[in-house]
TIMI-2910 file (N, C-alpha, C, CB; in pm, 1 decimal, decimal comma, always signed):
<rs>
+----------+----------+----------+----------+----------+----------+----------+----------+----------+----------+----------+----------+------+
!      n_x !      n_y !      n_z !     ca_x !     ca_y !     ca_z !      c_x !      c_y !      c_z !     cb_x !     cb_y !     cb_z ! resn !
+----------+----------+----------+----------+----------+----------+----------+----------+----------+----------+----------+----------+------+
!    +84,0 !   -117,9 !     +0,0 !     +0,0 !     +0,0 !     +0,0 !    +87,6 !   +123,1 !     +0,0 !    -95,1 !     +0,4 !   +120,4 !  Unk !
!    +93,1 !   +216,2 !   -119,7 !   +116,6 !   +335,7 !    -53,2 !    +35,7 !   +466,3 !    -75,9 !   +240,0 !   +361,2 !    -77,4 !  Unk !
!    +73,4 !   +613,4 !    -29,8 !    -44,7 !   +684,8 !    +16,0 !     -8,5 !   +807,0 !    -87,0 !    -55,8 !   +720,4 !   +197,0 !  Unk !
!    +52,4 !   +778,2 !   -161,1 !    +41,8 !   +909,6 !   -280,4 !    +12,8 !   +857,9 !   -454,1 !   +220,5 !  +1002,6 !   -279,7 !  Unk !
!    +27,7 !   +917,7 !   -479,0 !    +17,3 !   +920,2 !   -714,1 !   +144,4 !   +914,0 !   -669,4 !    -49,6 !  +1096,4 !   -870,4 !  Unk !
!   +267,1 !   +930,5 !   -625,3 !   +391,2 !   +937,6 !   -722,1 !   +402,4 !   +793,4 !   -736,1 !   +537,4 !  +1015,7 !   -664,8 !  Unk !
!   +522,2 !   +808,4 !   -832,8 !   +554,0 !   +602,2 !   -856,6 !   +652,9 !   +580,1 !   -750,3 !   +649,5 !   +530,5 !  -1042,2 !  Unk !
!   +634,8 !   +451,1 !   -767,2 !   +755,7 !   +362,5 !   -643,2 !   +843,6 !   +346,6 !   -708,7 !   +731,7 !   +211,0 !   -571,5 !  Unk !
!   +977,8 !   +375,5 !   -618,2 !  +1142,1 !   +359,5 !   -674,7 !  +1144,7 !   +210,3 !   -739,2 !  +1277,2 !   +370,3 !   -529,3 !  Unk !
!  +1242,9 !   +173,3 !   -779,9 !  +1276,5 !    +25,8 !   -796,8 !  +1361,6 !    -16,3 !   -647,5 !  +1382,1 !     +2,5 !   -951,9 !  Unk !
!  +1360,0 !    -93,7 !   -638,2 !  +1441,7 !   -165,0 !   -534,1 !  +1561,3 !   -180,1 !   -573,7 !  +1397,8 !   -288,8 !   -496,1 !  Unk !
!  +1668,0 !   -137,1 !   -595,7 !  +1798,1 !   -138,0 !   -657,0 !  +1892,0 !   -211,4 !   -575,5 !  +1847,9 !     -3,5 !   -680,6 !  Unk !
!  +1928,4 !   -172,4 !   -477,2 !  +1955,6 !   -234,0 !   -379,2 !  +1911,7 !   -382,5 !   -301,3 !  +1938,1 !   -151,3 !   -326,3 !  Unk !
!  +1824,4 !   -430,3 !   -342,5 !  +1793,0 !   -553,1 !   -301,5 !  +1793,1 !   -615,3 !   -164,9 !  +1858,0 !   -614,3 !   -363,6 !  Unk !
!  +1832,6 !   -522,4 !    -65,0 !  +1891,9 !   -574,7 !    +70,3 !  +1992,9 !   -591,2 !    +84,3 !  +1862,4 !   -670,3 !   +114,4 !  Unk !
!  +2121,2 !   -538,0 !    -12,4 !  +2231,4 !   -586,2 !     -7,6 !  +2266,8 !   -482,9 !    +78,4 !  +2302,0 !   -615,1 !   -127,7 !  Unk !
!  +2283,2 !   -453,4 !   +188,6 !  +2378,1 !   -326,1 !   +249,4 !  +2499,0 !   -339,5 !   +248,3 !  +2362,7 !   -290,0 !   +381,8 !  Unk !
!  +2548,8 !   -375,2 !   +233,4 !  +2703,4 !   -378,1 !   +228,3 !  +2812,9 !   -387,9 !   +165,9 !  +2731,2 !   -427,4 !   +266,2 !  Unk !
!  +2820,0 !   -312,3 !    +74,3 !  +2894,4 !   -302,0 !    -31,0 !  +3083,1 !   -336,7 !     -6,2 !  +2854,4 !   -151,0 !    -77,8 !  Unk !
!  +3144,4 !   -377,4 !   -120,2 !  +3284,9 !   -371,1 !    -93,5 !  +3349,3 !   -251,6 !    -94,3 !  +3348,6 !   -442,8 !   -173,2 !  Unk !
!  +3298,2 !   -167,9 !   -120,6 !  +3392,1 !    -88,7 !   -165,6 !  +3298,9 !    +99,2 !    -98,2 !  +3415,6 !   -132,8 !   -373,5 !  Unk !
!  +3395,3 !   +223,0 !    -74,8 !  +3312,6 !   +350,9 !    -82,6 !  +3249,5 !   +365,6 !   -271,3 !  +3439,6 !   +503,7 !    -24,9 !  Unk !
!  +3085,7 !   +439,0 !   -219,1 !  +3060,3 !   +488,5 !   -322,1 !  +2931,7 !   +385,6 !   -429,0 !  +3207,9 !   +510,9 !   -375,0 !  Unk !
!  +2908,2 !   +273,1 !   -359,8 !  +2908,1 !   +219,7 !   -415,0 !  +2729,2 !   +252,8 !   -408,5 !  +2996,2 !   +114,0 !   -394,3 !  Unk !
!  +2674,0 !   +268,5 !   -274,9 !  +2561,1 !   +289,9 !   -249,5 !  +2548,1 !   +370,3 !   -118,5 !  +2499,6 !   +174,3 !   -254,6 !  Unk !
!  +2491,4 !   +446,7 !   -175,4 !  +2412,9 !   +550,2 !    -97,7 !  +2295,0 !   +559,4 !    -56,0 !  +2411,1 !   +638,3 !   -143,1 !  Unk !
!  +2222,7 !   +594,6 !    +82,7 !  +2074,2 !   +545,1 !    +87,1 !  +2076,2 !   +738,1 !   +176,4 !  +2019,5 !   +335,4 !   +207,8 !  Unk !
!  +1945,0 !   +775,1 !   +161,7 !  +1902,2 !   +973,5 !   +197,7 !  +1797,7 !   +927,4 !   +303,6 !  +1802,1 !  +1106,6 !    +28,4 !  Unk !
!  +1768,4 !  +1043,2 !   +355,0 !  +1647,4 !  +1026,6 !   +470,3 !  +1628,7 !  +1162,8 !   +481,9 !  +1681,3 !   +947,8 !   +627,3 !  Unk !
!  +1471,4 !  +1210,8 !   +494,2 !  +1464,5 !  +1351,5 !   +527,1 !  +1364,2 !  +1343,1 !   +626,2 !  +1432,1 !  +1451,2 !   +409,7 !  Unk !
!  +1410,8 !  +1434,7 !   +738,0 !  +1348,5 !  +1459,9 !   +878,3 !  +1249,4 !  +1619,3 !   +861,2 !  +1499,3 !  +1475,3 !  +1010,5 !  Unk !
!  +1206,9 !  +1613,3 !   +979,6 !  +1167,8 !  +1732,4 !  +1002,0 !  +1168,4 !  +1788,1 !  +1136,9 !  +1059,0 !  +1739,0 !   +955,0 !  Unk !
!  +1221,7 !  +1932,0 !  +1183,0 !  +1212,4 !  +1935,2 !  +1334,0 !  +1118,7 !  +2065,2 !  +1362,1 !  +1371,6 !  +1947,7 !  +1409,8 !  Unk !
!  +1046,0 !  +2079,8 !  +1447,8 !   +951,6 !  +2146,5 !  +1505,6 !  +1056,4 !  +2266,1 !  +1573,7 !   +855,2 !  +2046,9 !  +1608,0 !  Unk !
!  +1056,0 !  +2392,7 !  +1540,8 !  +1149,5 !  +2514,7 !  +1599,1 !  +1037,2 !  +2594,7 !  +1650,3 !  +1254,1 !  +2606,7 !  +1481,1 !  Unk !
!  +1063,3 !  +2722,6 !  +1695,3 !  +1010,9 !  +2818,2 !  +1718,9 !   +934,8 !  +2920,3 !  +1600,6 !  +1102,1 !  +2863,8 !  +1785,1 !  Unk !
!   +989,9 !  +2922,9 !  +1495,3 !   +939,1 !  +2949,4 !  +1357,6 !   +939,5 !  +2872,2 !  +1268,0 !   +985,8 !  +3032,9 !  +1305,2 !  Unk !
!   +902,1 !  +2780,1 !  +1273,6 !   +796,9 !  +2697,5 !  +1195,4 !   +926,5 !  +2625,8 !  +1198,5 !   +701,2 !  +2746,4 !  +1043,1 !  Unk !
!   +891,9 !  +2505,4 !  +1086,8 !   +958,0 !  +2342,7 !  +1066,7 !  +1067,9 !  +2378,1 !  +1005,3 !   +873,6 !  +2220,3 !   +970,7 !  Unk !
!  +1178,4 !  +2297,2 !  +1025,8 !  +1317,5 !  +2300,5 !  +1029,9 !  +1327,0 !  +2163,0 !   +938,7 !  +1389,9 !  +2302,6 !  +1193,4 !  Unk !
!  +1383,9 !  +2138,0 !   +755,7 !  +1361,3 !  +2004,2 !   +736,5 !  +1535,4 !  +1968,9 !   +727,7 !  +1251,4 !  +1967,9 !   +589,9 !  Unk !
!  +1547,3 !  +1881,1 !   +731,7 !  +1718,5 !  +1807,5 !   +752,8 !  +1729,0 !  +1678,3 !   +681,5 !  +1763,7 !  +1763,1 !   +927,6 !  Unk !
!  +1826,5 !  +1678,9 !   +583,8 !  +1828,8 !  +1551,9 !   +472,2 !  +1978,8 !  +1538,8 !   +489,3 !  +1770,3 !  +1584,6 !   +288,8 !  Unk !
!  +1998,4 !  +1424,1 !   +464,4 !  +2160,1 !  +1335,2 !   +523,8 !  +2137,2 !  +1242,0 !   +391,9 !  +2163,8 !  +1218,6 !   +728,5 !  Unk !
!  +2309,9 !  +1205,7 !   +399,5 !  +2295,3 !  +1088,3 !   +284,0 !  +2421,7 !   +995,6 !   +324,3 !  +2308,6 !  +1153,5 !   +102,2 !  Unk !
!  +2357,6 !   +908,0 !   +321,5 !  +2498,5 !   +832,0 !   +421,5 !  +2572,3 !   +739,1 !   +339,4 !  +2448,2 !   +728,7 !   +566,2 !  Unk !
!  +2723,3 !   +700,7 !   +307,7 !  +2810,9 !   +607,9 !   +248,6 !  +2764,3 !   +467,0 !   +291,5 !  +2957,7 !   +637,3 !   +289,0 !  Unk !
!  +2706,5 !   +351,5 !   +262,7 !  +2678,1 !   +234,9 !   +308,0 !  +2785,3 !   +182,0 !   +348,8 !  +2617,8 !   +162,2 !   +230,2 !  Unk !
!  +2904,0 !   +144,7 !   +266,7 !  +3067,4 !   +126,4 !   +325,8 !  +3090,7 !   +166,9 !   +443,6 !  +3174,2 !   +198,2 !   +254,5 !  Unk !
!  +3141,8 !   +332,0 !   +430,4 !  +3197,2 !   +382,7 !   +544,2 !  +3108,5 !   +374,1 !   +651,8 !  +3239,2 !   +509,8 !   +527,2 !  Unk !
!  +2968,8 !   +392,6 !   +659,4 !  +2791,0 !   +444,1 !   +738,9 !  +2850,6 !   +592,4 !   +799,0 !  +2708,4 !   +303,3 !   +923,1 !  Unk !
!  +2963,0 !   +650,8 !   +695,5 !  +2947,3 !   +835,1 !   +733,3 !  +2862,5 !   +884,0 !   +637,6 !  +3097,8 !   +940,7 !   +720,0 !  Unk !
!  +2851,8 !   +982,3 !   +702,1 !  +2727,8 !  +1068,7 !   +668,6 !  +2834,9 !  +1166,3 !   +564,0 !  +2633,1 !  +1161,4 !   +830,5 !  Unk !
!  +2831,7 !  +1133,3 !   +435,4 !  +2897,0 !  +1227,0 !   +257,5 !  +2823,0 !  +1318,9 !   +256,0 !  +2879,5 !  +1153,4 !    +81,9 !  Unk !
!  +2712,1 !  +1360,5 !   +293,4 !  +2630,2 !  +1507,8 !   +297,8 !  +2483,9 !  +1560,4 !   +355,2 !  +2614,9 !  +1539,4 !   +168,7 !  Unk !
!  +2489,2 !  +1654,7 !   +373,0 !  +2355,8 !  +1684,3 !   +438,9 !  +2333,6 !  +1844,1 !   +416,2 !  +2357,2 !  +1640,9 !   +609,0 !  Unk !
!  +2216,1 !  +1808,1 !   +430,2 !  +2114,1 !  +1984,7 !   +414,8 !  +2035,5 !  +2028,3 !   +484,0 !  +2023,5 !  +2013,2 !   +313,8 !  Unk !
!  +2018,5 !  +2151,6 !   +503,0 !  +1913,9 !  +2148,2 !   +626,4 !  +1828,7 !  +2322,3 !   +578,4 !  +2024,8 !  +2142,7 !   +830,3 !  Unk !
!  +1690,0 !  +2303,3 !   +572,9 !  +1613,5 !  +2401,0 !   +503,1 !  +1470,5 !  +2452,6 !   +572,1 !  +1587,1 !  +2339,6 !   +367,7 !  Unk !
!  +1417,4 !  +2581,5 !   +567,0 !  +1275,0 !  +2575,0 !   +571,5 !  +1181,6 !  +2489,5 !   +495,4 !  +1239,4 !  +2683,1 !   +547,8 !  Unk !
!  +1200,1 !  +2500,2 !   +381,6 !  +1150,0 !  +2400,4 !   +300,5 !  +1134,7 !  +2269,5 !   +228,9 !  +1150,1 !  +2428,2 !   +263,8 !  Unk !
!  +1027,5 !  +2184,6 !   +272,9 !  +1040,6 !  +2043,1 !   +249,4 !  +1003,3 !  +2036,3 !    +76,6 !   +926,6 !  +1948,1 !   +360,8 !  Unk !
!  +1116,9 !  +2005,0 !    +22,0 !  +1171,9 !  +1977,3 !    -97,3 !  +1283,4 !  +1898,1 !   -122,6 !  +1193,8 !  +2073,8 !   -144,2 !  Unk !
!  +1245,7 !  +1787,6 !   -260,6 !  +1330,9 !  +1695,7 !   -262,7 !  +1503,0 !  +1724,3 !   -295,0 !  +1268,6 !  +1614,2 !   -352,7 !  Unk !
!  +1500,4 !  +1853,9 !   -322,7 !  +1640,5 !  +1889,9 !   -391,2 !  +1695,4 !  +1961,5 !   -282,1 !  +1639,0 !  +1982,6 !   -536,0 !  Unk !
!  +1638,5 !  +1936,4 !   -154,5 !  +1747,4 !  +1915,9 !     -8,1 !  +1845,5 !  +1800,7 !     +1,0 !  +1659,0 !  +1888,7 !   +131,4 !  Unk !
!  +1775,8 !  +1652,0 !    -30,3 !  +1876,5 !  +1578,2 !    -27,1 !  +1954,5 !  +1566,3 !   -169,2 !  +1830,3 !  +1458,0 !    +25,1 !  Unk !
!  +1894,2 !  +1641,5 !   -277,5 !  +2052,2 !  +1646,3 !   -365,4 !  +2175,0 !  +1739,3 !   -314,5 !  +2026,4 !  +1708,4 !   -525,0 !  Unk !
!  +2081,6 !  +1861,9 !   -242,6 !  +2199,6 !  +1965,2 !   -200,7 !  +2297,7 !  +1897,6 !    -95,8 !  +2134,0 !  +2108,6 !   -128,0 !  Unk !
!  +2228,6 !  +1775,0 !    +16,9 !  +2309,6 !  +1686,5 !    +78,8 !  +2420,3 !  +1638,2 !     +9,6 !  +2242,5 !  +1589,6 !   +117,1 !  Unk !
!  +2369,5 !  +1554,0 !    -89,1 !  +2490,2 !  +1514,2 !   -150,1 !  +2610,0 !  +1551,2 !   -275,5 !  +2451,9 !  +1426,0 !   -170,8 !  Unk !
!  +2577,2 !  +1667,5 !   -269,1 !  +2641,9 !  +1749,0 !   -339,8 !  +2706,1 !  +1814,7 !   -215,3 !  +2557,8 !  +1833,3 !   -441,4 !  Unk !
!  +2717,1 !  +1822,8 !    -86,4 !  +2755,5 !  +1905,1 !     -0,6 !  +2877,2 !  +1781,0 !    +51,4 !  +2624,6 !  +1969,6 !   +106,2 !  Unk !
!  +2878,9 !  +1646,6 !    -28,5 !  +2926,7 !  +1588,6 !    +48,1 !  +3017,3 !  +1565,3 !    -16,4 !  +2872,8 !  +1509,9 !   +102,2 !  Unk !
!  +2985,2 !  +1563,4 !   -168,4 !  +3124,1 !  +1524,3 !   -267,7 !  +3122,4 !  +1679,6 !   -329,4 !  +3100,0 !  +1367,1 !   -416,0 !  Unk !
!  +3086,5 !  +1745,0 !   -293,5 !  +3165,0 !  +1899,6 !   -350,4 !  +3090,1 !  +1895,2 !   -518,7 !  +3403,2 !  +1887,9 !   -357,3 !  Unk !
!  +2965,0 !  +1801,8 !   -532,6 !  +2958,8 !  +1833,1 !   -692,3 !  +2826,4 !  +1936,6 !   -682,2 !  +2928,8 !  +1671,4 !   -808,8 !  Unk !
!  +2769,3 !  +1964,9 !   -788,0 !  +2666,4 !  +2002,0 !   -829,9 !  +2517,2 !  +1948,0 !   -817,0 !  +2699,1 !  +2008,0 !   -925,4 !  Unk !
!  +2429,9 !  +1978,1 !   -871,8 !  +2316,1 !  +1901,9 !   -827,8 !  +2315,6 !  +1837,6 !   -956,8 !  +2178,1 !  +1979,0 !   -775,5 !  Unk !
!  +2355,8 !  +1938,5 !  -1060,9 !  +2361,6 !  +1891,0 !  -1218,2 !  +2448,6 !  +1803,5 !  -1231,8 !  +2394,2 !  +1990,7 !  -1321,3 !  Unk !
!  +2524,9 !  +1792,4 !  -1176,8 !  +2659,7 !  +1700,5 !  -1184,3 !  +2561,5 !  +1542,8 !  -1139,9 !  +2820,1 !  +1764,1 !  -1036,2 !  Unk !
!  +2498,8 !  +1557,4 !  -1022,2 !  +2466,4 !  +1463,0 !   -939,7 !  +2371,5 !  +1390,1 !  -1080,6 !  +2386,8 !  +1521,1 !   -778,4 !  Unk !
!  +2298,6 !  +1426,3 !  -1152,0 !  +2184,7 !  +1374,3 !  -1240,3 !  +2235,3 !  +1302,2 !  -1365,9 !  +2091,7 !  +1493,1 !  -1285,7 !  Unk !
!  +2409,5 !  +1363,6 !  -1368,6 !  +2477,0 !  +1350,1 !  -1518,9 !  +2490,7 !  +1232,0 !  -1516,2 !  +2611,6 !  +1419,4 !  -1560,3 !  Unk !
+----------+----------+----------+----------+----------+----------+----------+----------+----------+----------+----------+----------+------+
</rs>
């Protein structure tokens, strides 16, 4: 079951967490925190290899191109870079 129109990812990953090598897979998560002026959203993207955290963003606005700015914050690229 899920609760929107958008489509479902593929499963790419399969359950494999654990890659040999950095780089190999990356998995994002976006939070949200309750402040004093309104919601605070926070997106991380973590190395499955290493389990460090390669980038993160943190915004008023819940939008998906927080966690590209994550990971572009983590390898220094672009967002355009990230899509190429």
């Amino acid at each position: 079951m899920h609760t929107t129109d958008m489509p479902i990812a593929a499963n790419v990953l399969d359950r494999q967490f654990n890659p040999s090598q950095p780089d190999q897979a990356w998995v994002a998560d976006i939070t949200y925190i309750r402040t004093e002026h309104g919601w605070l959203y926070l997106a991380a993207v973590l190395d499955l290899y290493s389990r460090k955290i390669v980038g993160w963003a943190m915004g008023a606005e819940h939008a998906c191109r927080a966690g590209l700015y994550g990971l572009a914050d983590g390898h220094r690229l672009t967002p355009a870079q990230v899509w190429a």
